[in-house]
C-alpha positions as CSV (number, residue, x, y, z in Angstrom):
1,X,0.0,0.0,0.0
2,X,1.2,3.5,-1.3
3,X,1.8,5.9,2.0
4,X,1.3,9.3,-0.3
5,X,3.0,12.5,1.0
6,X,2.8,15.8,-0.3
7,X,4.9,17.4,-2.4
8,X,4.8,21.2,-2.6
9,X,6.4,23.7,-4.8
10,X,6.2,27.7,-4.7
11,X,3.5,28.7,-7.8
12,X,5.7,31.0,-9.0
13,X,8.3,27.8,-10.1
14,X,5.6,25.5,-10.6
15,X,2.7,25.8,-11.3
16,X,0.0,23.5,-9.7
17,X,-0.6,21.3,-12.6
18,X,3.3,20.9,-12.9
19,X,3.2,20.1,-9.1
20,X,0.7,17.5,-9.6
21,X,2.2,15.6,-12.2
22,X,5.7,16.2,-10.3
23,X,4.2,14.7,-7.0
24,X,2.2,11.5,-9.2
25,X,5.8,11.0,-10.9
26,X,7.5,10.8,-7.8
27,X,4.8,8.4,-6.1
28,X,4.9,6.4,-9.3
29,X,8.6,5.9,-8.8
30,X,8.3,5.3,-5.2
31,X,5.9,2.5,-6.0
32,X,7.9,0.7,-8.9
33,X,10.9,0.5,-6.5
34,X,8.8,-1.1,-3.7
35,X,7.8,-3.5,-6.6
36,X,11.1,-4.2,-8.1
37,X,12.1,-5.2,-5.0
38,X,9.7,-7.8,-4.7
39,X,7.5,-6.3,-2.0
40,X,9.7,-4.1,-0.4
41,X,9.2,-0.6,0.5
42,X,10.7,3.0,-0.6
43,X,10.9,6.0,0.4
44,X,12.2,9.1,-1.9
45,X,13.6,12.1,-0.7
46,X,14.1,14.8,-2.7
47,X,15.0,18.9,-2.9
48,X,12.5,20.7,-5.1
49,X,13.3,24.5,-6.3
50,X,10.7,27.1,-4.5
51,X,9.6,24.7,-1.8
52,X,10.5,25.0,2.0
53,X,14.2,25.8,2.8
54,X,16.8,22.9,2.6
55,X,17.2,21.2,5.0
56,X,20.2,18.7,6.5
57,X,18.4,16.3,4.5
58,X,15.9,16.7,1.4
59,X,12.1,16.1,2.5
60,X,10.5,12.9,2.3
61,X,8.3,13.2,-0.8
62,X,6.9,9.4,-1.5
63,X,7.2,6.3,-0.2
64,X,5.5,2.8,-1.1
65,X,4.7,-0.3,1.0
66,X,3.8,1.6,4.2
67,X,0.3,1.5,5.8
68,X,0.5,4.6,6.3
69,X,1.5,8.1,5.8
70,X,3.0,8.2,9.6
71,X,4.5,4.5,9.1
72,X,6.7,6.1,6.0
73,X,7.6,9.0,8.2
74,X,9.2,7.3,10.9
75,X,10.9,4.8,8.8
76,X,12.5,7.8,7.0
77,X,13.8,9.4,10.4
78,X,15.2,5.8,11.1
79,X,16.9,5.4,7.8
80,X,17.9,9.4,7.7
81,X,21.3,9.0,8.7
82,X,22.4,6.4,6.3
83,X,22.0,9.4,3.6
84,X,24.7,11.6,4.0
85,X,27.4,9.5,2.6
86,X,25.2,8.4,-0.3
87,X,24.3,12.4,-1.4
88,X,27.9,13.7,-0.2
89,X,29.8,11.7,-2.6
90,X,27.0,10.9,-5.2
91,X,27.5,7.2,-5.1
92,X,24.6,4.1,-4.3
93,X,25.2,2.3,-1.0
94,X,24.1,-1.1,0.1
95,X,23.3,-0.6,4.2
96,X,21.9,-3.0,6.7
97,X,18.4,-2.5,7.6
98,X,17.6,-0.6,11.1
99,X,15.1,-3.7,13.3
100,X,12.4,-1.3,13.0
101,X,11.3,-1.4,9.5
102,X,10.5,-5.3,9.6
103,X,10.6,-8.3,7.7
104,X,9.8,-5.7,4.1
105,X,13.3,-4.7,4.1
106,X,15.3,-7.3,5.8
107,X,17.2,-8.3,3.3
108,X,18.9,-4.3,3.4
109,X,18.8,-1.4,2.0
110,X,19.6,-0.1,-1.5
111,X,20.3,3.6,-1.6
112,X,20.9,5.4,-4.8
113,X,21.7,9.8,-4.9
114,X,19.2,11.7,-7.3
115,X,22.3,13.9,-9.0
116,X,23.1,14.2,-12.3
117,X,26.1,15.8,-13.7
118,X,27.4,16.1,-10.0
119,X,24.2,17.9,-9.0
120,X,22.8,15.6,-6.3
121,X,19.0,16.7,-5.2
122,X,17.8,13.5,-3.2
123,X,18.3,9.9,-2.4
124,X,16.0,6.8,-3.0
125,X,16.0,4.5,-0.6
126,X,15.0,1.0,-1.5
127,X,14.0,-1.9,1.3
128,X,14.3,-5.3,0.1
129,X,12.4,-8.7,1.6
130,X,15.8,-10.4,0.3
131,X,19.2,-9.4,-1.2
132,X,18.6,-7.8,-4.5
133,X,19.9,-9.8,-7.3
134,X,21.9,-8.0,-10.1
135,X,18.9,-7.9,-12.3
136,X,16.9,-6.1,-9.6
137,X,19.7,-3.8,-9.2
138,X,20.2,-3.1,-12.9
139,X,16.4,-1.9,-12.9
140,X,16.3,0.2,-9.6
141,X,19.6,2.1,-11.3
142,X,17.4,2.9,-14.5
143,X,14.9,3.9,-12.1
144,X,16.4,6.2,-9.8
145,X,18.6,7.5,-13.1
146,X,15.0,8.7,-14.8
147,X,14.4,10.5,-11.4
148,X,17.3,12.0,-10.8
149,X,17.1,13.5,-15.0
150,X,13.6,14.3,-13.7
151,X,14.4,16.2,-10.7
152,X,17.7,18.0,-12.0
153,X,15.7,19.0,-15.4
154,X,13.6,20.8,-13.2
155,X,15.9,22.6,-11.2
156,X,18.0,23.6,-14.6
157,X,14.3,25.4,-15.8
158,X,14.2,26.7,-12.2
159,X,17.1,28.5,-13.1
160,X,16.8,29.4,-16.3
161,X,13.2,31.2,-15.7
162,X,14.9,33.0,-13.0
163,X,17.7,34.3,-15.5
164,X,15.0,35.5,-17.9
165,X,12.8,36.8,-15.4
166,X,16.0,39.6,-13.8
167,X,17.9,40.0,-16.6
168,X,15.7,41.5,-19.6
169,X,18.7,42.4,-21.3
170,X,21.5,39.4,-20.1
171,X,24.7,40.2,-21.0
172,X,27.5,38.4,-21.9
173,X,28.0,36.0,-19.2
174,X,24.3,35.6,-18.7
175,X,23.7,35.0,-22.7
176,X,26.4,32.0,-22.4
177,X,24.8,30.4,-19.0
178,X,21.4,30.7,-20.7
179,X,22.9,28.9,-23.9
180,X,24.6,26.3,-21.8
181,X,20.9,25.6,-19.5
182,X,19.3,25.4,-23.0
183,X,21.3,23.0,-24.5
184,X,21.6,20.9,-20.8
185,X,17.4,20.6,-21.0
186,X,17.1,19.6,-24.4
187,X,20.1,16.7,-23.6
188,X,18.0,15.9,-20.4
189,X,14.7,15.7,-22.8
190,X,16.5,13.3,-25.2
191,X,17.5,11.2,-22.0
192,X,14.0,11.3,-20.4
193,X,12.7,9.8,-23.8
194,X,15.1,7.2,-23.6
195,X,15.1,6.1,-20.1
196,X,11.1,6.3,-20.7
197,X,11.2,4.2,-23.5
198,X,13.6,1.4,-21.8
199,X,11.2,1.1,-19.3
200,X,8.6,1.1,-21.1
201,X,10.6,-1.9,-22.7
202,X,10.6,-3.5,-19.7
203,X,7.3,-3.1,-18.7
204,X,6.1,-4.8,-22.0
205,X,9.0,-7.9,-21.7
206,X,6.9,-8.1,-18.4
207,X,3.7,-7.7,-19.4
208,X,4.3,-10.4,-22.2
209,X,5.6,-12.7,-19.8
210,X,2.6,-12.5,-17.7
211,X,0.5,-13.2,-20.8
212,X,2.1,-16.1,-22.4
213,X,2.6,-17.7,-18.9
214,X,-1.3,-17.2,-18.6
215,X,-1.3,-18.8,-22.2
216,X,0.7,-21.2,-21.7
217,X,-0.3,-22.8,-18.3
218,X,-4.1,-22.2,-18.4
219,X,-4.6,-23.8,-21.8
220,X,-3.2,-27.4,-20.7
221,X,-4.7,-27.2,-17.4
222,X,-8.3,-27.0,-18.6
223,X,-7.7,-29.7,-21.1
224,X,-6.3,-32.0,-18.0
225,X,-9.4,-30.7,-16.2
226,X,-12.0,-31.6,-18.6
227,X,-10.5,-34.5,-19.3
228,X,-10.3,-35.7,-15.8
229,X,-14.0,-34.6,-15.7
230,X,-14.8,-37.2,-18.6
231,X,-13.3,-39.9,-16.9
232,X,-15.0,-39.3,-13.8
233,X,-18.1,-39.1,-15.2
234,X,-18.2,-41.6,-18.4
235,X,-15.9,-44.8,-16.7
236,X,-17.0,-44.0,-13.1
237,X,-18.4,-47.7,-13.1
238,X,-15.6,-49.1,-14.3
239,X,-13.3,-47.4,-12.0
240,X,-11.9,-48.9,-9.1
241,X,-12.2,-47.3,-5.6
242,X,-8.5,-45.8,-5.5
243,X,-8.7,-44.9,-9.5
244,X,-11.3,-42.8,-8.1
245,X,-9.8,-40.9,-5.5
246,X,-6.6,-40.3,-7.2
247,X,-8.2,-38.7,-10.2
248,X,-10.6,-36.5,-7.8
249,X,-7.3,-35.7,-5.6
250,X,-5.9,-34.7,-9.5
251,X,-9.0,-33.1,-10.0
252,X,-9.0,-31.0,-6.8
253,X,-5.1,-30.3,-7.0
254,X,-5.8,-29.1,-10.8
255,X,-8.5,-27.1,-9.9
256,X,-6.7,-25.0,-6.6
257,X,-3.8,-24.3,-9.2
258,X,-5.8,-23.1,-12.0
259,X,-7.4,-20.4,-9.2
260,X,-3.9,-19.8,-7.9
261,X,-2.7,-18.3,-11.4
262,X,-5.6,-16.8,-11.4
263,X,-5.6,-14.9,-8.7
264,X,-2.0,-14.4,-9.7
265,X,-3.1,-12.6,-12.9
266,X,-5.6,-10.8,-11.2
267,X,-3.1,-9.4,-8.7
268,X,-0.8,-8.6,-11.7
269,X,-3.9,-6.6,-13.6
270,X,-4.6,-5.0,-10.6
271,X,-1.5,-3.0,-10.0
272,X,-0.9,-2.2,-14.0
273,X,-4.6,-0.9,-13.6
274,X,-5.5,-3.6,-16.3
275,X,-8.4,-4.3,-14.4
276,X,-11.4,-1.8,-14.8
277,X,-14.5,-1.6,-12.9
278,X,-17.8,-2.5,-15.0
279,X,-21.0,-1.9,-12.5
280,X,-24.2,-3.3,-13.2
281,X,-27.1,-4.3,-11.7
282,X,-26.3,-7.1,-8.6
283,X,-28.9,-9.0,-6.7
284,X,-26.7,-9.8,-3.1
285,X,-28.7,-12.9,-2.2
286,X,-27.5,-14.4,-5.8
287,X,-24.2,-13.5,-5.4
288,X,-23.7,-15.3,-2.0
289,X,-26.1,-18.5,-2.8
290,X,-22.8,-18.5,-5.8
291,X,-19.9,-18.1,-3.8
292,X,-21.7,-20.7,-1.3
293,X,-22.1,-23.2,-3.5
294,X,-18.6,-22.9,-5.2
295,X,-17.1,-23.8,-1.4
296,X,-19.2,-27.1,-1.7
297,X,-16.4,-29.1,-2.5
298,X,-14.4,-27.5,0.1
299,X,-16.4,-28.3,2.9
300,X,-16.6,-31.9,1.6
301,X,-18.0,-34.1,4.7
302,X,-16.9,-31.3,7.5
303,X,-19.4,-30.9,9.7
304,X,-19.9,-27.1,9.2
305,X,-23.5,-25.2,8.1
306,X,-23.2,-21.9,6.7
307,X,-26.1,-19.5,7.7
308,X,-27.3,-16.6,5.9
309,X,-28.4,-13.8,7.8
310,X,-29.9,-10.6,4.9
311,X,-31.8,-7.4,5.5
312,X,-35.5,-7.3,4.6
313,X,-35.7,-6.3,2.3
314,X,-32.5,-6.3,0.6
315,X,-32.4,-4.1,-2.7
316,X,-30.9,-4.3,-5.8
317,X,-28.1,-2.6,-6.3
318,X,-25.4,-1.2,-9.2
319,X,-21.7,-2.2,-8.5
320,X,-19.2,-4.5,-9.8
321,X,-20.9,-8.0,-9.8
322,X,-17.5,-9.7,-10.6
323,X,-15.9,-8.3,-8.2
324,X,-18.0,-8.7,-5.6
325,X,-18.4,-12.4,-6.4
326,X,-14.9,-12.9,-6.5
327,X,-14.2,-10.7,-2.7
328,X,-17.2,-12.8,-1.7
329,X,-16.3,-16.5,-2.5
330,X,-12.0,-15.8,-1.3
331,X,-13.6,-14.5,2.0
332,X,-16.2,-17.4,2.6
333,X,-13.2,-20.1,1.1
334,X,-10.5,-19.0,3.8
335,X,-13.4,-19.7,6.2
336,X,-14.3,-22.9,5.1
337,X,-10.6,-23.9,4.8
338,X,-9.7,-22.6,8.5
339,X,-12.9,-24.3,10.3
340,X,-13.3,-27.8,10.9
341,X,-16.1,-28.0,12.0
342,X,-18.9,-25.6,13.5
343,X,-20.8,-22.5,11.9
344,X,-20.4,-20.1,9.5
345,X,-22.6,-16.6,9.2
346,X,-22.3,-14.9,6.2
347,X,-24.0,-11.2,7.2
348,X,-25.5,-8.9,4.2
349,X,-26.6,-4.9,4.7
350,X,-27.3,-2.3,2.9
351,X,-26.9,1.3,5.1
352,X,-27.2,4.2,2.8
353,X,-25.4,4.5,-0.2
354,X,-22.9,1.0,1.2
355,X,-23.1,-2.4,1.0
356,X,-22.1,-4.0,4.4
357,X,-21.0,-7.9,4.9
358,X,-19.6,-9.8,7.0
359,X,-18.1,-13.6,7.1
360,X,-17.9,-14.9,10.3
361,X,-16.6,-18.3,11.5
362,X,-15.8,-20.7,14.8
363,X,-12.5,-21.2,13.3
364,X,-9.2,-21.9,14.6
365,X,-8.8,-17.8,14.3
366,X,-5.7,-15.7,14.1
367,X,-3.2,-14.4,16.8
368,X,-2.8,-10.5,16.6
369,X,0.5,-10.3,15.6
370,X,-0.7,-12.3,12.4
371,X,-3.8,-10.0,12.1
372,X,-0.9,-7.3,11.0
373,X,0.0,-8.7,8.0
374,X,-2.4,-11.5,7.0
375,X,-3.3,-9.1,4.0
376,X,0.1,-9.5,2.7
377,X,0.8,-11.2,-0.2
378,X,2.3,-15.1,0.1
379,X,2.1,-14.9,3.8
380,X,0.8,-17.7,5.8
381,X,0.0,-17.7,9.6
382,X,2.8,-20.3,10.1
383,X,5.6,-22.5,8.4
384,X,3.8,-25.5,8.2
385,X,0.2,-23.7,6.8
386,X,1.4,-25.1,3.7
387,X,0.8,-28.6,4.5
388,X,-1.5,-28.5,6.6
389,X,-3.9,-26.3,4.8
390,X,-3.9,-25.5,1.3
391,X,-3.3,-22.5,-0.8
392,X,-0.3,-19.8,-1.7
393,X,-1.6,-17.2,0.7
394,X,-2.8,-14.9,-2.2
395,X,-6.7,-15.1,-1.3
396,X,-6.5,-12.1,0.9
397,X,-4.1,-9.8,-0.6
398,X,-6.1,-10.3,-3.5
399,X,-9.5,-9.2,-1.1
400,X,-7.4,-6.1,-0.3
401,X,-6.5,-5.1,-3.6
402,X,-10.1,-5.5,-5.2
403,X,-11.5,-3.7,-2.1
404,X,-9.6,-0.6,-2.6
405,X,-10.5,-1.0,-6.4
406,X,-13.8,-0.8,-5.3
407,X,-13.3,2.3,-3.1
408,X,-14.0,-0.3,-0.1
409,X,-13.0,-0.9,3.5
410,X,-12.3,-4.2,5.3
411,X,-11.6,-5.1,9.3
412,X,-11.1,-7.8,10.9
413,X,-11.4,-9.2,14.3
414,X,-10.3,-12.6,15.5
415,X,-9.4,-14.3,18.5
416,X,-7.2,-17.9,18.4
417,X,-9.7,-20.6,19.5
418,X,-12.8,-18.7,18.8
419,X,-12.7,-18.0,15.0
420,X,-12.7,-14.8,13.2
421,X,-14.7,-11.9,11.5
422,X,-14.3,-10.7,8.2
423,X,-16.3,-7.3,7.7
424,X,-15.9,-5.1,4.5
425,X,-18.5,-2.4,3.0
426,X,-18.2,-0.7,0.1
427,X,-20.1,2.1,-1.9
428,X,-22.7,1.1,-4.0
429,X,-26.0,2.5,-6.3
430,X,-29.4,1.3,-4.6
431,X,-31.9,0.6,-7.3
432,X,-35.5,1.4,-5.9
């Protein structure tokens, strides 16, 4: 989650539409470091002409894979002093990460200066789950080189506008310096381009990989799917008992992976913004009689019941139907696949313009440390979740992500022994 900080600019040196995209350009930066870095976080400081006097240190102007904006605050103060050396003598430095920032950046610190041509006007600051392997580190240099061209392009027009603003007639000396900024933009335009167009490269090599792994995966996997299917259901007298449960175990294993790489792709769509919102009209009692009856095969012979509990009487409403089927049936499958036995209540509301649920369970629940980051991608409550229960620990962060696609909110409150409570709303159109 993107912790976004403000980043202001006197009018007079840039104007607020040039702020605005300046401040989206640096968050946009911020956040494809945290994501080279494989779930990491950043944080990007940087000096910007007209804005609040210089400081020891340039201000903190983005920072990616905090929870908040206060979270990305004190992880700068903590990572402040490591700084000096890096901007003093314009070079990237490698640092051990301080306890405080957590497992998101223990594998250290990767600190590149924001100069160009000697002129050094911040610092990114990179924390990494693991080591960064030279490929990563061949990206976050492209990365921080295209910001620090950014930021020194601006402070070159900074300085030219203030040469042409006091000197209507320049002389001599002035003439030159005003030759020599000109010619330094339009170099820094040419390299802008480029550096824009290798990532861009990159972003497609990526984007294609994505694709063809989608391609190339799902297409078998259906066929083995279906076929399995056939057999099941066109030799299941001639089968014997354990032909039977190996091809259903096949079945059920082909199945989970198939919604893995989903949920994979979706993740992926999600942050390239590949994944647009398409409201229509959704009945909510349809939508959980669905996601209830896709579990079915989940809950197998567990002796669990699943209770539905609507307003009366519930309306129709206009939101994302897919969506909301797909938020719907992750929440009521981790319930389902963390209670053995007992009751689920699956809770539907509509207050005002929102539509309010809630997934409740007598589960084995979740301890409160884990209640931190269960929303985190690939995490698992514990080293042997793995075997014991199925999955890749995507279902949630997946919930997260299309929740705040859908302008939404989830909490959750959970107590080991005693199960847990999934509650989300989000906004939605009531049809009278």
């Amino acid at each position: 989650m993107a912790a976004e900080l403000n980043t202001q600019a006197a009018p007079a040196v840039t104007p607020p539409s040039r702020a605005d995209e300046l401040a989206a350009a640096l968050r946009s930066a911020a956040a494809r470091g945290a994501e080279l870095a494989g779930g990491g976080i950043a944080l990007l400081f940087a000096e910007i002409p007209g804005a609040e006097a210089p400081a020891p240190l340039p201000p903190l102007r983005a920072a990616a894979g905090f929870e908040s904006p206060g979270a990305a605050r004190a992880a700068a103060n903590a990572v402040g002093p490591s700084l000096f050396d890096v901007i003093e003598q314009d070079r990237v430095h490698v640092a051990d990460s301080p306890a405080s920032l957590g497992e998101t950046a223990s594998g250290g610190l990767w600190i590149a200066p924001l100069g160009f041509d000697g002129r050094v006007h911040g610092a990114l600051v990179i924390g990494c789950p693991t080591p960064p392997d030279e490929d990563t580190r061949r990206a976050l240099e492209l990365l921080s080189r295209s910001v620090a061209v950014r930021l020194d392009h601006l402070h070159l027009a900074d300085r030219l506008a203030q040469l042409t603003r006091s000197e209507p007639e320049p002389g001599a000396d002035e003439n030159d310096e005003i030759l020599k900024l000109s010619e330094a933009l339009f170099a820094q335009d040419i390299e802008l381009l480029r550096n824009n167009e290798k990532l861009g490269k990159v972003e497609k090599l990526k984007n294609d990989f994505i694709e063809k792994m989608s391609r190339e995966l799902r297409t078998p996997l259906n066929s083995i799917i279906e076929a399995i299917i056939s057999v099941l259901a066109g030799e299941n007298e001639h089968l014997s008992d354990g032909a039977k449960s190996g091809l259903r175990q096949a079945l059920d294993d082909g199945t989970s992976f198939l919604r893995t790489l989903q949920n994979i792709l979706d993740l992926w769509k999600i942050k390239q913004g590949e994944l647009p919102l398409e409201a229509q009209e959704v009945n909510i009692r349809e939508v959980v009689e669905e996601a209830i009856f896709s579990v079915q095969d989940a809950i197998g012979d567990k002796d669990l019941v699943i209770h539905r509990d609507f307003q009366e009487p519930l309306p129709k409403l206009r939101t994302d139907l897919a969506k909301v089927n797909h938020v719907l049936f992750l929440l009521l499958d981790n319930a389902v696949k963390f209670t053995p036995h007992g009751r689920i209540d699956i809770v539907a509301r509509v207050r005002g313009d929102r539509l309010i649920c809630e997934i409740k369970d007598s589960g084995i629940g979740i301890c409160p440390d884990d209640q931190q980051v269960i929303f985190d991608e690939f995490y698992q409550v514990d080293e042997l979740a793995s075997t014991k229960y199925t999955g890749s620990g995507l279902g949630l962060a997946l919930v997260r992500d299309l929740l705040v696609l859908l302008d939404g909110e989830i909490e959750l409150s959970s107590e080991v022994g005693y199960g847990s409570t999934f509650r989300f709303d989000i906004p939605v159109q009531v049809i009278a």
